[in-house]
N, C-alpha and C positions, 0 to 999 in steps of 0.2 A: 614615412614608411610605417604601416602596421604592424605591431609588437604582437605577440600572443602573449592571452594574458594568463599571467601563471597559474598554476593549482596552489590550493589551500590544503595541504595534505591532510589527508584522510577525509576529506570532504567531495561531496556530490557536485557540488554549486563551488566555483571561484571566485566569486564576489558577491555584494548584494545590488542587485536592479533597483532602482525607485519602486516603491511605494505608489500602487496606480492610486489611491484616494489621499495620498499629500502632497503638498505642494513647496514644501520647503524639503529639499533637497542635499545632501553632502557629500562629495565628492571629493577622494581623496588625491591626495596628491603625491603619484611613484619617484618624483623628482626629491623628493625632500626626504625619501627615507628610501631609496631604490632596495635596502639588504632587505627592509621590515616585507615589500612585495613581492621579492623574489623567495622567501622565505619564511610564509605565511601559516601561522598553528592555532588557529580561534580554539579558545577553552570556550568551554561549554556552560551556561549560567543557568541555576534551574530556579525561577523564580513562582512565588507562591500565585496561587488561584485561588480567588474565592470564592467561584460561581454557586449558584442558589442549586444546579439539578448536574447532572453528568450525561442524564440519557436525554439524545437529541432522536426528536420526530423528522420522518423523511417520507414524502410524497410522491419522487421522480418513480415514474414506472421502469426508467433503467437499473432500478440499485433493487436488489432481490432481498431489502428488509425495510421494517420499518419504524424500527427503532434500534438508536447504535449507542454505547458505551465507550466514550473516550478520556479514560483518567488522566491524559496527557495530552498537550497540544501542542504543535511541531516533535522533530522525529529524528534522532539522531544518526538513525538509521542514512541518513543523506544521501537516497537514491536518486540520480539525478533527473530522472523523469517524473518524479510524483507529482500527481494531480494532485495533492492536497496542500501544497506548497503554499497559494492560495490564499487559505484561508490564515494565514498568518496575517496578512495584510491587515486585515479587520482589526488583528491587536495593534496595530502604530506602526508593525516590523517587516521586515522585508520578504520574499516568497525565495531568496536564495540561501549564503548563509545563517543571515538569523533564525530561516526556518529550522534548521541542523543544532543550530549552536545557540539558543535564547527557546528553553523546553520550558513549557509552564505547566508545573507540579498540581494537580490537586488533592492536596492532602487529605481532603473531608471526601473522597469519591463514594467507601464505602459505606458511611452514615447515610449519607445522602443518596445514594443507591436506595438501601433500605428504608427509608422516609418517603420515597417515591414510588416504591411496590408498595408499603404497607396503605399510603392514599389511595393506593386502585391508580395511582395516573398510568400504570403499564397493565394490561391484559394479562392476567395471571400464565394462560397456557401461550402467551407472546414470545418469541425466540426475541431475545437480545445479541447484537453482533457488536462485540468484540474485536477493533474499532472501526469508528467510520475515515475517520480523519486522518489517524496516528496509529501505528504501530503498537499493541499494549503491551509489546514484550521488548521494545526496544530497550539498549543498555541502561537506563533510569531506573526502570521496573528492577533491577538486583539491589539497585539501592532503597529506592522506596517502595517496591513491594504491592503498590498498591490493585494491582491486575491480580493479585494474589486475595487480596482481602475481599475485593469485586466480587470471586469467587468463591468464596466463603457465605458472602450473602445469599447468591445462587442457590448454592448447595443446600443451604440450611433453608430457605425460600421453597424450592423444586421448580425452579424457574430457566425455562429452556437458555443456551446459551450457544453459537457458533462463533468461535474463534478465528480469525483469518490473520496469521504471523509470518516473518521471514526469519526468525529467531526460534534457534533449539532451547531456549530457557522455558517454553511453553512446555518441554517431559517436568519441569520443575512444580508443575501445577499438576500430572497426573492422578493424584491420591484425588482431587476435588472432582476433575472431569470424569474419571471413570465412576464416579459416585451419579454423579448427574448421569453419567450413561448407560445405567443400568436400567433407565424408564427409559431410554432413549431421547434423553435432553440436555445433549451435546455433541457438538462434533467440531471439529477444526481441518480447517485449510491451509496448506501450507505453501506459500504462493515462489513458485521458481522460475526465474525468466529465461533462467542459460545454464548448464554445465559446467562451463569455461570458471574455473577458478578466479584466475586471474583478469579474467573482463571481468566477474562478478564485483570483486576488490574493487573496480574503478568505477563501477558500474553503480552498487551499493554497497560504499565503502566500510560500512558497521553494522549490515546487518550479516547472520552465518555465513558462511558457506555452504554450496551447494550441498555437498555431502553433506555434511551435517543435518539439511533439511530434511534430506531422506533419512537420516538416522532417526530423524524425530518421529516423520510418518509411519517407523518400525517400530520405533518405543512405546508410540501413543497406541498404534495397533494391538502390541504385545501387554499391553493393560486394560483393553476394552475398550476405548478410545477409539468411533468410529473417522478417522483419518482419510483425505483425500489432497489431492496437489491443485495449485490453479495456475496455469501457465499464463504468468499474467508478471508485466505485459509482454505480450508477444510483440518485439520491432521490429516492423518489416527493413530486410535490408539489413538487419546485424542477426538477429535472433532467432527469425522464423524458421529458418533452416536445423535450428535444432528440435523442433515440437518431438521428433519421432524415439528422436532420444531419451529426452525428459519423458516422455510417456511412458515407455518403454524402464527408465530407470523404478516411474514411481510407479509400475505396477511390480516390480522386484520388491519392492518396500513395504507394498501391503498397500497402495493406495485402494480407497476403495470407490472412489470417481474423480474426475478430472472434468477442470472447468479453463476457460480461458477469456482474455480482456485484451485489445488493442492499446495499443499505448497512446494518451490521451494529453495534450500539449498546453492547457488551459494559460491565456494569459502570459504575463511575464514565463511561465515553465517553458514555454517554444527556444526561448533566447538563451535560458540557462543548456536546455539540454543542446542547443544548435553550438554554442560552446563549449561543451563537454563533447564534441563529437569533435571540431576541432581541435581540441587540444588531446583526444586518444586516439583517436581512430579519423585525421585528416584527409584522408583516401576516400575516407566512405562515403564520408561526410554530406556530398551532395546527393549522393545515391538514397543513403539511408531518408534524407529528407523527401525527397522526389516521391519516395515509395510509401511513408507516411501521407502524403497527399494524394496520393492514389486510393488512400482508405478512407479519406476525409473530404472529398470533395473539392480536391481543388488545394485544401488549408488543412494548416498543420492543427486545426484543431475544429472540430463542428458540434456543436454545443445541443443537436436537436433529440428531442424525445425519442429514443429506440435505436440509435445510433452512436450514442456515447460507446459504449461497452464493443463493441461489434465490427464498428464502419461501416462503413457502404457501398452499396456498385458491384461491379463482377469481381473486383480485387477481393473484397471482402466475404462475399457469396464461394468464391473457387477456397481461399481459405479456413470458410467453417466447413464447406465440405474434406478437406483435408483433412483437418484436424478428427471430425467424425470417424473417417478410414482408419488414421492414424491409433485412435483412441480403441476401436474396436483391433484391431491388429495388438495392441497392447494387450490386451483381456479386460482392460477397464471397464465392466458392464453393470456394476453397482449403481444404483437409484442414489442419486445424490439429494442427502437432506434439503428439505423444504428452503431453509435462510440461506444455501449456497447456491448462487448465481441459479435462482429460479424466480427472473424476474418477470414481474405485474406485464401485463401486455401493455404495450403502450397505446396512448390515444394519438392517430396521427394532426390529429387537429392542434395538438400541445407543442410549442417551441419554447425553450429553459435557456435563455442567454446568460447561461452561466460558467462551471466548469465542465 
């Protein structure tokens, strides 16, 4: 008989998948410790980094920058759909829990920051985005701080910067960003998938609350801070049914554009979130998948040039034109900065078997 397997509370992910690049394997065992599984709380370990640079160069004509800032790698935040799960694997670790609960610190982000504009390796008038990978406001950032010091560089540099968080500790950095945004070399995104409080909580279990997002997009507003939402990701089959809302909230807020992203299934991420849908929302379950594929060709995830961010087909075609009605019905008619989701056109000749 098949068990469902339990939640790790306050986690995204309820266990960890293998490792697609190892091949030694460990598999625990619910028999020998049934209370430890039914009653699972991974503390969180923040081990150091010593990488040589922080800012990673990016090519895909799907990612609308082309260079990103990640003082942090994995994301406590433990949304259970993140595409960036991923790239945990590269360090030895898994793309489920360990992605959430094994956060790697770089303590040197803002030296090294500054050691890398002052060589010329970044284009002085280059917007930097604020992460690629990782959340830089995720709960780490109170304790080390280091998205703060990042900023500091910026400021004192005049070196453009677009932020894209689910975390209200980003009004905590206004004094720097409305500094940069008085030349118009800043702006922040504030990325909300759903209203629903309590989906959210299951949803992404440690990043804000909705409300609270839009409190930010009011704060940051109310300081210069030129602020906009990204409905991202939109799930077809759980989420999408609220675009008109979210729109509609973040233009109460002050947003001053509005972008949005399909939810993108990379990898082991298909199996994590296919089990987080069974263990919250069992009902949906098949529904919610069915309609993801409907955007992806078939599969829960299609890796190709100009398609990641978007999907494809008439599911996806009838959708952005939605969202467009919806957006203007909003008043949302602000020109959205350059480094927010104003991505490179793509080459159709290019396929990226990646995430």
């Amino acid at each position: 008989m098949n068990r469902r397997r339990s939640s790790a509370k306050g986690r995204g992910a309820a266990h960890n998948p293998p490792n697609r690049f190892e091949t030694l394997r460990l598999a625990p065992d619910p028999e020998a410790d049934p209370a430890a599984a039914e009653d699972r709380r991974p503390e969180t370990l923040f081990l150091r980094d010593r990488s040589a640079s922080v800012v990673s160069h990016n090519e895909s004509p799907d990612i609308p920058y082309r260079y990103s800032l990640n003082p942090y790698r994995g994301c406590e935040h433990g949304c259970a759909y993140c595409y960036a799960r991923p790239t945990h694997e590269y360090l030895g670790f898994s793309c489920g829990l360990d992605f959430e609960t094994r956060i790697v610190v770089k303590p040197d982000a803002p030296r090294l920051l500054r050691a890398q504009l002052a060589a010329g390796k970044i284009p002085p008038r280059e917007t930097l985005t604020l992460s690629g990978v990782t959340d830089p406001y995720q709960p780490a950032e109170r304790r080390f701080r280091l998205t703060r010091g990042c900023l500091k560089v910026l400021a004192e540099l005049d070196q453009p910067v677009c932020v894209v968080t689910k975390n209200h500790l980003v009004t905590r950095d206004a004094d720097l960003l409305s500094h940069l945004a008085r030349t118009g070399k800043a702006a922040v995104s504030l990325s909300i998938a759903s209203l629903d409080p309590e989906l959210t909580r299951r949803l992404e279990p440690r990043a804000s609350a909705p409300a609270m997002r839009l409190a930010a997009v009011r704060a940051l507003a109310a300081a210069g801070v030129p602020a906009g939402v990204l409905v991202a990701p939109v799930i077809p089959g759980l989420t999408d049914h609220e675009i008109p809302a979210i729109l509609q909230a973040a233009a109460a807020a002050g947003a001053l554009w509005a972008g949005m992203s399909i939810v993108r299934l990379p990898h082991s991420v298909a199996d994590i979130f296919a089990d987080w849908l069974e263990r919250h929302v069992p009902l949906k379950r098949e529904r919610v998948l069915n309609r993801i594929r409907a955007f992806r060709g078939g599969r829960l995830n299609d890796s190709r040039f100009g398609t990641r961010l978007t999907g494809s087909g008439p599911e996806a075609e009838r959708l952005a034109r939605w969202f467009e009605v919806c957006r203007r019905r909003a008043g949302i008619n602000g020109p959205r900065p350059a480094p927010v989701f104003a991505a490179r056109k793509p080459d159709p000749q290019l396929r990226f078997e990646g995430f």
